[in-house]
N, C-alpha and C positions, 0 to 999 in steps of 0.2 A: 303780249300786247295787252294794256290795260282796257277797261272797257266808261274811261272816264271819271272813275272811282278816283285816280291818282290825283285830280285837284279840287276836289273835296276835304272840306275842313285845313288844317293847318298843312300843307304838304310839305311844307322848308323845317316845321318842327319834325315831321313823321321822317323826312329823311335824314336831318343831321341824328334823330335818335336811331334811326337802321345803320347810320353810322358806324356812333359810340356802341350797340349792342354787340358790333363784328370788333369792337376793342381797338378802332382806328380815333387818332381825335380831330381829325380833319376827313370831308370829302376827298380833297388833293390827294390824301394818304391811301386812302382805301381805294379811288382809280390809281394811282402810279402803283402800288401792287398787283395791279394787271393792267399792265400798258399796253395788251395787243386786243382784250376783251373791247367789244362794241358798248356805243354807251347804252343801246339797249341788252346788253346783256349785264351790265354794271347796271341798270333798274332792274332787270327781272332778280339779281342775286338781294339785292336790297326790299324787295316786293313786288312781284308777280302780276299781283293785282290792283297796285295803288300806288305804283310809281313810273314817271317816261323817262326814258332817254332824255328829252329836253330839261327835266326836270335836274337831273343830274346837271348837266351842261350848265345848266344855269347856274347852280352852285358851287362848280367848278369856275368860271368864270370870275364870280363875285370872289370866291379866295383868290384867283391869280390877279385879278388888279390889286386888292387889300396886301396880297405881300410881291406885288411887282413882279410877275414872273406869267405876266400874261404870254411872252414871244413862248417861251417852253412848256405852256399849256396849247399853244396852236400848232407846235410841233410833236406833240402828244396824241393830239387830236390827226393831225395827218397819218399818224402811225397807227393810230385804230381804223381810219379810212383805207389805209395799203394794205391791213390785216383782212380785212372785209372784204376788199374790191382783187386783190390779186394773192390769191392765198397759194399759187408759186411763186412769186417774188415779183418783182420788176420785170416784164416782158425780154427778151432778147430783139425782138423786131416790133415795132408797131406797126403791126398791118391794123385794117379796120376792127377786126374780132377785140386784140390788144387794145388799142388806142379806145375803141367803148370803156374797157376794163379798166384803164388812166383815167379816161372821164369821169366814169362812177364815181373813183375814189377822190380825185381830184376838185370836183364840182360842188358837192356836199361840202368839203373839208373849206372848202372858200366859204361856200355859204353860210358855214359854224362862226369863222372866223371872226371875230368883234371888228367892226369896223377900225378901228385904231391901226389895225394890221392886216388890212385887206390889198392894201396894195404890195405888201411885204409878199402876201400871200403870192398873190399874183406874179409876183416877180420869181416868186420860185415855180409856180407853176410850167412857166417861161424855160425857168432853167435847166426842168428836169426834162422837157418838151425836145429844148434843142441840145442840151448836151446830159442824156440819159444816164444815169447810175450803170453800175454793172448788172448787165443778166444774172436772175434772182433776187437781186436786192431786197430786201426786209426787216426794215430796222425795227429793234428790239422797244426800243421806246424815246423817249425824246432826249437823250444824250447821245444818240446815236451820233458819228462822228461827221458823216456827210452832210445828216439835216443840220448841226450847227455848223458846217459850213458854207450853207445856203441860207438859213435864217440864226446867224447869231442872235445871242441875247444884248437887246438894247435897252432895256431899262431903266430906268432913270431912280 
């Protein structure tokens, strides 16, 4: 956790250069090689002390509209939410304990989502709500074959 440090002076140069230092030439690149890490653990591996999770996001963000692939950045971003919120998979039953555990992950991941695809969002949230994935479920990252089958890519 930073202590404020992270948006002092330039933070969009500091982080595209924690980047290139890890030999990525994109943000995009350096999260999709760990698509299950939280984005605050993609800020702490980038800087510890001078960088947030939003920070990240943000610039993830900014590249997925510039090369059109924002729907597969907010399905990314769901799969760092189910990596975090239910680290056995997808619940078998949602009783109340489970259904918090959806929440968590489910709640945040809307709230990330760029308004553009918020209703997109929602609409899956709906859909894993009333007709659930398989018990365990945990997709690898946003190719995963379910999530494009609940949020294709529409891009234009």
């Amino acid at each position: 956790m930073t202590d404020g440090r992270s948006w002092q002076g330039n933070w969009k140069a500091r982080l595209y250069a924690r980047v290139r230092e890890r030999g990525y030439d994109s943000l995009t690149a350096f999260a999709e090689s760990r698509p299950t890490a939280s984005l605050v653990a993609l800020a702490e591996e980038l800087g510890p002390d001078d960088v947030a999770g939003v920070q990240v996001y943000d610039g993830l963000v900014v590249e997925a509209v510039r090369s059109k692939q924002v729907t597969r950045l907010v399905r990314g971003q769901l799969v760092r939410e189910l990596w975090g919120s239910l680290p056995d998979g997808w619940p078998a039953v949602l009783d109340d304990t489970s259904r918090f555990a959806v929440a968590k992950a489910l709640g945040p991941w809307i709230a990330y989502t760029p308004e553009t695809h918020k209703e997109r969002a929602r609409a899956v949230r709906t859909s894993l709500l009333v007709d659930p994935p398989p018990a365990g479920w945990r997709p690898r990252g946003p190719d995963d074959e379910l999530l494009r089958t609940r949020l294709p890519d529409e891009e234009s």
